[in-house]
C-alpha positions as CSV (number, residue, x, y, z in Angstrom):
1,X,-11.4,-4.3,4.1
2,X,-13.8,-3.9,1.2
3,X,-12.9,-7.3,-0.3
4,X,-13.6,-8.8,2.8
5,X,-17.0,-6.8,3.6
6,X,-18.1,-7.6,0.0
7,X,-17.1,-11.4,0.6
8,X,-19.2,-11.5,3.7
9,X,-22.1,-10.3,1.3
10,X,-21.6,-13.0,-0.9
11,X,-21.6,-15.1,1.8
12,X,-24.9,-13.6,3.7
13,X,-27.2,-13.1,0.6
14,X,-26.4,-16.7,-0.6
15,X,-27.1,-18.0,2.9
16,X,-30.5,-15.7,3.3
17,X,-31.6,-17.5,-0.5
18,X,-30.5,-21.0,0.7
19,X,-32.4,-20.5,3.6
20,X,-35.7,-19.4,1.5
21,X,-35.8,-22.9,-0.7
22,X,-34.5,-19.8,-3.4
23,X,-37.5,-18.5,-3.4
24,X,-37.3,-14.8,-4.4
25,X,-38.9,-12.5,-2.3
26,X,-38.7,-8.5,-2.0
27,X,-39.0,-7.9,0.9
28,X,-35.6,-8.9,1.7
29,X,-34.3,-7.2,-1.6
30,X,-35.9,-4.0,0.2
31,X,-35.2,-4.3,3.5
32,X,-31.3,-5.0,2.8
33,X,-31.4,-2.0,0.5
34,X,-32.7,-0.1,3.2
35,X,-30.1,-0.9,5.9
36,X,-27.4,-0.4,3.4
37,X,-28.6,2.8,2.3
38,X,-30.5,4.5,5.1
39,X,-28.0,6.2,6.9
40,X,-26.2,7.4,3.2
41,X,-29.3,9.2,2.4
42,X,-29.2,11.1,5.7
43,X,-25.7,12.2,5.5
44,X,-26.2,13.6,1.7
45,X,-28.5,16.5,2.9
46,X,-25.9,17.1,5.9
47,X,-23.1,16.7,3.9
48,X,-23.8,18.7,1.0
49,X,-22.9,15.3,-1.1
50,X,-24.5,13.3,-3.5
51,X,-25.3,9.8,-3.1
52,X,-22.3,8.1,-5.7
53,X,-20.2,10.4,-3.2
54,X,-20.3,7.8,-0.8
55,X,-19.3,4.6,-3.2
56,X,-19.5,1.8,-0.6
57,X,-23.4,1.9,-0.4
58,X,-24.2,1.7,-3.8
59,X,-21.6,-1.2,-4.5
60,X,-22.5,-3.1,-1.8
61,X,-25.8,-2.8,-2.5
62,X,-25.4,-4.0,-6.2
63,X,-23.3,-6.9,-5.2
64,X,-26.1,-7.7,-2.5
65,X,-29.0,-7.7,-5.0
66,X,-27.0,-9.6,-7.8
67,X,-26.2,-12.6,-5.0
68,X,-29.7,-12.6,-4.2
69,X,-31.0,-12.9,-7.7
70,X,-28.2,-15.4,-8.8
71,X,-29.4,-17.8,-6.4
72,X,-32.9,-16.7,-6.4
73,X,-33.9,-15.8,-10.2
74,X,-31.6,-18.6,-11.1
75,X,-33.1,-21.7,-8.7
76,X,-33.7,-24.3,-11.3
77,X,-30.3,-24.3,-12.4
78,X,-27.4,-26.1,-10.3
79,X,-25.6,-24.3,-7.7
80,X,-22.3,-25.0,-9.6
81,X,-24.3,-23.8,-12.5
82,X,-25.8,-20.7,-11.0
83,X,-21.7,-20.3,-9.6
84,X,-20.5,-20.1,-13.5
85,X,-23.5,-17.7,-14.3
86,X,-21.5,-15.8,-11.6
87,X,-18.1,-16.0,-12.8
88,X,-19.2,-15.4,-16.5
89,X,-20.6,-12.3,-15.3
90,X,-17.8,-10.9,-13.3
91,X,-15.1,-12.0,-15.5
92,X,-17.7,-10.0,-18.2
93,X,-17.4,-6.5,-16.1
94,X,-14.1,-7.1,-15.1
95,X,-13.2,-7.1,-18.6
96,X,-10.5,-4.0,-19.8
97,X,-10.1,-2.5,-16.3
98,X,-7.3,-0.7,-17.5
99,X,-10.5,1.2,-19.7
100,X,-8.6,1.4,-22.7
101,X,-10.7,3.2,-25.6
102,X,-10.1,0.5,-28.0
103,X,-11.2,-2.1,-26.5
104,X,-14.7,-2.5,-25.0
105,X,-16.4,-2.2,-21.4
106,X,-19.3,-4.4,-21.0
107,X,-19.1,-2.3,-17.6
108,X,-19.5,0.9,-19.3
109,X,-22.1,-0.6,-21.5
110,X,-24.0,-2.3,-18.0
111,X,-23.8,1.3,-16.0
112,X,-23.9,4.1,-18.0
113,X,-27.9,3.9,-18.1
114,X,-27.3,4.4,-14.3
115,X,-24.8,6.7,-14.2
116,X,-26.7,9.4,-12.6
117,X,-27.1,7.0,-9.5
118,X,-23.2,5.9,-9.4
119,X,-21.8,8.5,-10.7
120,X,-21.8,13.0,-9.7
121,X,-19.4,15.7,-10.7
122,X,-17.1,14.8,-7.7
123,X,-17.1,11.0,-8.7
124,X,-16.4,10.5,-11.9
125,X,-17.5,7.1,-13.9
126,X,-14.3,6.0,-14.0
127,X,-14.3,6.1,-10.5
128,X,-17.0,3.8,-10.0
129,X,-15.3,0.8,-12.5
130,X,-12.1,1.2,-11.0
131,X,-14.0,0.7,-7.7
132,X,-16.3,-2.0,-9.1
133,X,-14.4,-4.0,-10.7
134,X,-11.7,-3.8,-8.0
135,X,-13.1,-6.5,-5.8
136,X,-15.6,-8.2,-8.0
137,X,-14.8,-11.8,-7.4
138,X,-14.6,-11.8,-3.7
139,X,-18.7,-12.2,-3.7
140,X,-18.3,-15.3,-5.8
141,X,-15.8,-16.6,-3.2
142,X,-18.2,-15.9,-0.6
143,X,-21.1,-17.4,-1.8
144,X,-19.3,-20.6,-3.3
145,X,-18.1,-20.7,0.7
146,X,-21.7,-20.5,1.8
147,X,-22.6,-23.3,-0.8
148,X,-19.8,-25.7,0.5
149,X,-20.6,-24.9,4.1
150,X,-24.5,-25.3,3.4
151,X,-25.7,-29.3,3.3
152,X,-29.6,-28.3,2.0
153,X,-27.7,-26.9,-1.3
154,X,-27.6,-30.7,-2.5
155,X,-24.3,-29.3,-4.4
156,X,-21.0,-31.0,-5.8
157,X,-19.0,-28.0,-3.4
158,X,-20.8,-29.8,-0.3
159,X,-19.4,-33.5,-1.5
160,X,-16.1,-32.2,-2.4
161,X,-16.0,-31.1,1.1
162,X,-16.5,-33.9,2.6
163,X,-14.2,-35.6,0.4
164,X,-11.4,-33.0,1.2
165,X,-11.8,-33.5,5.0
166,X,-12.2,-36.8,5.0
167,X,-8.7,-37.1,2.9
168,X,-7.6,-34.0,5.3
169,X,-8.3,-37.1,8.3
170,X,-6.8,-40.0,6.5
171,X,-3.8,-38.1,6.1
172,X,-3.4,-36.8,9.3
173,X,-3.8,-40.6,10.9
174,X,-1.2,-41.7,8.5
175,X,1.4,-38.7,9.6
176,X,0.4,-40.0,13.1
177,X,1.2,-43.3,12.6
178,X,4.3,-42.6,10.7
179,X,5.4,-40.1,13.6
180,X,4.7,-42.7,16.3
181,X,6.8,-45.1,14.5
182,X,10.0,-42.7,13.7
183,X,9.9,-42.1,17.3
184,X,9.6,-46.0,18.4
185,X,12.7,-46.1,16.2
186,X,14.4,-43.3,17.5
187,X,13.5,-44.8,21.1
188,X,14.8,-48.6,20.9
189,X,18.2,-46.6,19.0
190,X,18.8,-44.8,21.7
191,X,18.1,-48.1,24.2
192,X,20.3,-50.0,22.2
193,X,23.4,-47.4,22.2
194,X,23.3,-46.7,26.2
195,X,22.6,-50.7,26.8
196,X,26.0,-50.8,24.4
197,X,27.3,-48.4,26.0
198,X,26.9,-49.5,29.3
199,X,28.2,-53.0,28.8
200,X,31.6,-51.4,28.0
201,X,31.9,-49.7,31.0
202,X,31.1,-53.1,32.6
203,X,33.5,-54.8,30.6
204,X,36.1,-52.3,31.2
């Protein structure tokens, strides 16, 4: 369920940027910030529990702001580009997920300046990675959706869709027309054999 939430986010922020000509603004940074967070910063008080406590705000909230500036920040670079900015920096945090010591975390290295905003003595840092890096390419699969689905994106995904669906149509005609003729086979074979068939009764 989190994979798919945070692929909808991909989708939605890339959407929200495509339909701003990329132009960054923050008041969409905030006001997204504020609807993910809002009713997490109630609950803490009422809860008695700090605000990494409740992961699933701050990481979609990261994931939301990152989209946004990709395809924002990044504007003057190609879509496909700004899609391989993406995936460089995901493959980047995904790196050593197992969190072996001898081997580096650009993760680490990214969120330990934050960890007193993802991390509390009930949620460990480990925690958060684990939870980070989890999921972390299902935004990119969002928003290269929302590129290929979007025409004003001017981008090879939108082409490459075209191409696919009009190969996807070409190739359903030619199974129809293959289809119709099996069966027009199938059908005079079957004449043939009762006509046979019935001029041996006669002849009988």
């Amino acid at each position: 369920m989190v994979a798919s939430f945070l692929f909808m986010t991909g989708y939605g922020q890339t959407m929200k940027a495509l339909q701003q000509d990329c132009r960054f603004r923050f008041t969409p940074v905030i006001l997204t910030l504020l609807r993910l967070n809002l009713l997490v910063c109630i609950l803490c008080p009422f809860m008695n529990r700090s605000y990494p406590d409740y992961y699933f705000a701050p990481l979609v909230s990261f994931w939301s702001v990152f989209v946004y500036v990709l395809h924002t920040a990044a504007r003057d670079f190609h879509p496909v580009t700004r899609l391989g900015i993406g995936f460089l920096v995901c493959s980047l945090l995904s790196f050593n997920s197992r969190r072996d010591p001898s081997l580096p975390s650009f993760a680490r290295l990214f969120f330990e300046p934050m960890s007193w905003l993802v991390s509390s003595r009930t949620t460990q840092m480990d925690t958060w990675l684990f939870r980070l890096q989890l999921d972390c390419f299902s935004p990119l699969v969002g928003s290269a959706l929302a590129l290929c689905s979007c025409p004003t994106s001017g981008s090879i995904l939108f082409r490459a869709r075209d191409k696919l669906e009009s190969l996807r149509t070409t190739f359903a005609m030619r199974l129809f027309v293959l289809g119709s003729i099996l069966a027009s086979v199938a059908a005079t074979h079957g004449l043939i054999a009762t006509l046979g068939a019935w001029s041996q009764r006669r002849a009988i």
